[in-house]
C-alpha positions as CSV (number, residue, x, y, z in Angstrom):
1,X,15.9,-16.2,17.1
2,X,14.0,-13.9,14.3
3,X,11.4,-11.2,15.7
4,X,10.3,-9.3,12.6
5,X,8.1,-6.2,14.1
6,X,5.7,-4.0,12.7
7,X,4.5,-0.9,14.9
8,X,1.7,1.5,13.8
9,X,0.0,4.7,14.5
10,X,-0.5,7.7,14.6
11,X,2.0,10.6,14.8
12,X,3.0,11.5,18.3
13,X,1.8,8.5,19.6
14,X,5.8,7.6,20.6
15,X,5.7,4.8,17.5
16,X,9.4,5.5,16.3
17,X,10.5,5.8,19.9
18,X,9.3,2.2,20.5
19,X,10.8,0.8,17.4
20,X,14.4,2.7,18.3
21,X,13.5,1.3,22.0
22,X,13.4,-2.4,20.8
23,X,16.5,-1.9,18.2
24,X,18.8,-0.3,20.8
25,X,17.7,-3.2,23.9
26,X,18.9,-5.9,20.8
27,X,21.6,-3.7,19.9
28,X,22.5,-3.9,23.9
29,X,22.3,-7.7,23.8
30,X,24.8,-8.3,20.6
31,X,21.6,-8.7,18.9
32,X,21.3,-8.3,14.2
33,X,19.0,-5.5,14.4
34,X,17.5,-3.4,11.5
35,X,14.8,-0.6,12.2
36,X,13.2,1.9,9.1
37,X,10.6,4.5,9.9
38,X,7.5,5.3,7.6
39,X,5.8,8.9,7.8
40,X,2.7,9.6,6.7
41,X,2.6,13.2,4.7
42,X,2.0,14.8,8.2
43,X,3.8,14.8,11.3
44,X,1.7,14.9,14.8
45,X,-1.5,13.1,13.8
46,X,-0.9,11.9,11.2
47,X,0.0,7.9,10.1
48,X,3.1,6.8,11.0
49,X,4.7,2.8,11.4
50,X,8.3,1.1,11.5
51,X,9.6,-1.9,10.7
52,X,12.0,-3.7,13.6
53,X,14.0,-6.8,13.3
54,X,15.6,-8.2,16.0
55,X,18.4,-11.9,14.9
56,X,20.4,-13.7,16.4
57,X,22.1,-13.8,12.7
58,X,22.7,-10.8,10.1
59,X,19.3,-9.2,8.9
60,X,18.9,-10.6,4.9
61,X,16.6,-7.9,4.5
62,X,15.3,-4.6,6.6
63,X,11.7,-4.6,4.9
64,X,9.4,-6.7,6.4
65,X,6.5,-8.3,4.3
66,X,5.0,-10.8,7.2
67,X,6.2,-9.5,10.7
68,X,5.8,-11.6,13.7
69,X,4.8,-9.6,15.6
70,X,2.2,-6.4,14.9
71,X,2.0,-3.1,17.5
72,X,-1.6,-1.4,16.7
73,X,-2.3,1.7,18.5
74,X,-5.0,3.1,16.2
75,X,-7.5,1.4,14.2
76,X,-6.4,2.6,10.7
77,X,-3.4,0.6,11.0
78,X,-5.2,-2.6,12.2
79,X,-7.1,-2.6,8.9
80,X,-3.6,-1.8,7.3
81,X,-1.2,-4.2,8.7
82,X,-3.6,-7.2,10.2
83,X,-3.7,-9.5,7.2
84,X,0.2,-8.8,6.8
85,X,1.1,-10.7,9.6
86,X,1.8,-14.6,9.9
87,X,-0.5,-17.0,10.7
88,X,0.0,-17.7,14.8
89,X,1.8,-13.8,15.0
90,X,0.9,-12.1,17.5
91,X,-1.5,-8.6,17.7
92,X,-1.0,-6.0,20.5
93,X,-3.6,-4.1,20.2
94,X,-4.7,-0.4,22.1
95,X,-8.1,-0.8,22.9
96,X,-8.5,2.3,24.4
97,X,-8.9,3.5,20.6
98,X,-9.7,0.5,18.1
99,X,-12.7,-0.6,19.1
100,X,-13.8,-3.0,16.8
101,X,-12.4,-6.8,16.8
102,X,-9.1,-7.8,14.7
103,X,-10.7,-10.1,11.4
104,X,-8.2,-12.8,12.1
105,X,-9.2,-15.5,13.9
106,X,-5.5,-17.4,13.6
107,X,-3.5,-14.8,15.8
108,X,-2.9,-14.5,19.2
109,X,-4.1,-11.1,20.3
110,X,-4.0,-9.1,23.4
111,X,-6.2,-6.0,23.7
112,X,-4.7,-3.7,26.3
113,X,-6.7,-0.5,26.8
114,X,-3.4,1.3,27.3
115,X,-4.1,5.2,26.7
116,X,-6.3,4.6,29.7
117,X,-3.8,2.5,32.0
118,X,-1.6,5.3,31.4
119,X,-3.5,7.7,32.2
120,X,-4.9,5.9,35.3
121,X,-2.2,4.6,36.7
122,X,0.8,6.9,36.2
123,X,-1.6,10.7,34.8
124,X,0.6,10.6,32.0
125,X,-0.9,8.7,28.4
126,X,2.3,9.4,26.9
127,X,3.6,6.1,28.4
128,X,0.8,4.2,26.5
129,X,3.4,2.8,23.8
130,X,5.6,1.6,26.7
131,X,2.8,-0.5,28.3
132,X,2.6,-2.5,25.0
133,X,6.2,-2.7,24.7
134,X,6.6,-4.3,28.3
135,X,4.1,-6.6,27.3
136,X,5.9,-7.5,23.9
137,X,8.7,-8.3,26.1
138,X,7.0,-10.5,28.6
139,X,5.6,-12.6,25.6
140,X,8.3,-12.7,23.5
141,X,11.7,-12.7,25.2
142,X,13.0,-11.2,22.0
143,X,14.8,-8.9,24.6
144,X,15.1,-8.4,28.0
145,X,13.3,-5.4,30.3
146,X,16.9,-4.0,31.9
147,X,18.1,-4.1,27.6
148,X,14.7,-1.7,27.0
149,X,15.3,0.0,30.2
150,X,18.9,0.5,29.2
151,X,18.2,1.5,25.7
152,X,16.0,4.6,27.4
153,X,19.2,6.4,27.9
154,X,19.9,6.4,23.8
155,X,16.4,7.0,23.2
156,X,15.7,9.7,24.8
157,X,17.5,13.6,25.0
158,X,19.3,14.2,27.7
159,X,16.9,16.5,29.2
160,X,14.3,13.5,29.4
161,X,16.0,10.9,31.1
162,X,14.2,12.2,34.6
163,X,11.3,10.0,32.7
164,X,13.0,6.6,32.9
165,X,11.9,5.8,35.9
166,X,7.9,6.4,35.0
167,X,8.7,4.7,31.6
168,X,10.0,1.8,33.6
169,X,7.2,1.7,35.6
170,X,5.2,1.6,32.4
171,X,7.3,-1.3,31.1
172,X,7.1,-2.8,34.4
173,X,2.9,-3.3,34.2
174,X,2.9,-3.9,30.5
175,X,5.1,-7.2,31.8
176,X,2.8,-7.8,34.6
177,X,-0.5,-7.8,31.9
178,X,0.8,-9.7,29.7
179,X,1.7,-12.2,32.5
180,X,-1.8,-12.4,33.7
């Protein structure tokens, strides 16, 4: 197994937390796993992406020129990263904020208004980037739920951790939407 990940967005929207997310759940599972932020010049607000593989073998390389698999959660880094990814990859979109359609036609995508879920469902749009990551994991398999869950604990501070169970929850419909 090879999952080579891009996510992308904008600062604050918990883009390195998901890509240290899915590298600790493969870490959890004996998993090769390589993971490289990239900061725009600013911080909250502005771009930000990474770059996650997860193997079943060691990682040849940590940069990732065709990922697998591509995490939008803004429309500036649709039009970045779409045309990066392979042909048959697959797009999770936010479509609570890109609003236009993805130009590929030879993806398979799944649009998830998440900012809104989140805010709907649990009053807290901060758990947007976890909605998308439970559905990553319900597609791929590349890890399991209990790893991400587990990996929470690394991820975030101590003082935090009283949010595992609403992330989980989070995790928990992003599975059931992409099951749907």
């Amino acid at each position: 197994m090879l999952q080579e990940i891009i996510l992308a967005g904008f600062g604050g929207q918990g883009v390195m937390s998901m890509g240290q997310l899915l590298a600790y759940a493969g870490m959890e599972e004996n998993k090769q796993v390589s993971w490289i932020p990239s900061y725009g010049p600013e911080m909250r607000g502005g771009t930000a992406n990474c770059s996650v593989t997860l193997s079943d073998t060691p990682v040849s390389s940590p940069l990732i020129d065709e990922p697998d698999t591509l995490f939008v959660l803004n429309r500036p880094s649709l039009e970045k990263f779409e045309g990066n990814v392979k042909p048959g990859g697959l797009l999770l979109l936010n479509s609570s904020l890109v609003k236009v359609e993805p130009q590929r036609t030879d993806l398979r995508v799944l649009k998830l208004p998440v900012d809104n879920l989140a805010q709907e469902k649990f009053g807290n749009s901060r758990v947007a980037n976890m909605i998308l990551v439970g559905a990553f994991v319900a597609i791929t398999g590349a890890v399991s739920l209990d790893s991400v869950v587990g990996a929470l604990k690394k991820v975030l501070p101590e003082h935090r951790h009283k949010l595992i169970p609403l992330n989980r929850q989070a995790l928990e419909l992003g599975v059931e939407l992409a099951q749907s």
